[in-house]
C-alpha positions in Angstrom: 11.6 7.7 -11.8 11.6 9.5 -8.4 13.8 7.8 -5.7 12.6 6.8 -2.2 12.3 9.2 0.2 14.9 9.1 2.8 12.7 8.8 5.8 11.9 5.3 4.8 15.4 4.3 4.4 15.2 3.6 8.4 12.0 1.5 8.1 11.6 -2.1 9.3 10.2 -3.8 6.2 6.9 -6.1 7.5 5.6 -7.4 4.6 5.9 -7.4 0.9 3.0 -8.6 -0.9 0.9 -7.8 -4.4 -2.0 -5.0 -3.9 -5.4 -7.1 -4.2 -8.2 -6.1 -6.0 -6.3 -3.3 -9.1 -8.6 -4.8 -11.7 -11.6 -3.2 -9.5 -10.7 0.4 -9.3 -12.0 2.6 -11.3 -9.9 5.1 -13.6 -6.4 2.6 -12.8 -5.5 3.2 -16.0 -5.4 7.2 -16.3 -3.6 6.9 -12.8 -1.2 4.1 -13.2 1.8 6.6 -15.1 1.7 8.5 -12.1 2.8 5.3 -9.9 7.0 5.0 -9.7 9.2 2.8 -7.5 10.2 3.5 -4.5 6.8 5.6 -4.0 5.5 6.0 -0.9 2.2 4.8 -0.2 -0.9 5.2 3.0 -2.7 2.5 4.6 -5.8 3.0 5.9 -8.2 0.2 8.3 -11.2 -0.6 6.8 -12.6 -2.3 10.2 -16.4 -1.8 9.0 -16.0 -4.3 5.7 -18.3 -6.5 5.0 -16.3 -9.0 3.1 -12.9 -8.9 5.3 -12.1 -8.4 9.2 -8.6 -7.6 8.4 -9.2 -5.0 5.6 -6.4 -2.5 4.7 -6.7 -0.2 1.6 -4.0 1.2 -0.3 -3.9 4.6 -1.3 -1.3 6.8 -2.7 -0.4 10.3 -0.1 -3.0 12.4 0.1 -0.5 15.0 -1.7 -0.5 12.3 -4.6 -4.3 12.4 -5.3 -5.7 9.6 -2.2 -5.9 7.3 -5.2 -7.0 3.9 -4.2 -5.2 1.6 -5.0 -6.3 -2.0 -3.5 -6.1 -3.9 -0.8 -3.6 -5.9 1.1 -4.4 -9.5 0.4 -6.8 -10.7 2.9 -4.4 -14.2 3.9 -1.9 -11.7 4.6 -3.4 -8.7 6.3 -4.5 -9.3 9.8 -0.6 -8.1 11.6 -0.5 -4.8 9.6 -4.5 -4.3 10.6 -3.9 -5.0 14.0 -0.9 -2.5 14.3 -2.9 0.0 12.6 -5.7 -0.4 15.1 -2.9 -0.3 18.0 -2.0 3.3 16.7 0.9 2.3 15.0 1.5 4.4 11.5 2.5 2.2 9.0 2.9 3.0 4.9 3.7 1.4 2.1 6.2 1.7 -1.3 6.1 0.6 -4.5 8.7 -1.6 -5.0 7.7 -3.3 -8.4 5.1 -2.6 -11.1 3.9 -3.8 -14.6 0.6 -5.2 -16.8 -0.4 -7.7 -17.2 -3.3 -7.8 -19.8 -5.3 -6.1 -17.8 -4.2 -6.0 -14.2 -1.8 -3.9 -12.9 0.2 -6.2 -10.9 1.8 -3.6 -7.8 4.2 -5.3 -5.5 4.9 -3.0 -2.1 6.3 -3.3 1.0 4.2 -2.5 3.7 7.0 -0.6 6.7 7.0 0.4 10.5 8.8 3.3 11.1 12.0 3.1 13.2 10.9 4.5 16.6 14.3 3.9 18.2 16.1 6.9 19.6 
């Protein structure tokens, strides 16, 4: 297991939530022994979808693959989308993991980076 890196030790913690949608990404499976704790994750707006204002994927870095991961639950989404529409760079880490049949149940916590001086 590969610890946390230590830039987002001094992260304020906004959310911690399940990644929506696992079960409907493709090739989860061959990807999912790459996933660790403490991983650090990307959040991209998704402001052009169809089926959620608020959307926010979840991808690993782009040095990690871009995998897609999900979504942040849509009842939980709409601060963190209206942050990263404000500019503001928040990410993500894994902070739990397991299966469950067949979905891969990811907990994260979704950070703002400590911008005092």
């Amino acid at each position: 297991m590969k610890p946390a890196p230590a830039s987002s030790a001094t992260a304020l913690v906004l959310l911690e939530c399940l990644v929506a949608g696992t079960t409907h990404r493709e090739n989860l499976k061959q990807h999912e022994p790459g996933l660790y704790l403490g991983q650090m994750l990307r959040l991209v707006r998704e402001a052009d979808s169809k089926y959620d204002d608020w959307a926010v994927k979840v991808l690993t870095t782009a040095a990690e693959g871009d995998v897609w991961l999900g979504y942040l639950p849509d009842v939980r989404n709409e601060t963190s989308a209206r942050l990263l529409d404000a500019g503001y760079g928040l990410t993500a880490r894994i902070t739990h993991k397991a299966w469950e049949d067949e979905w891969l149940q990811l907990e994260i916590e979704v950070l703002l980076p400590d911008g005092r001086a």
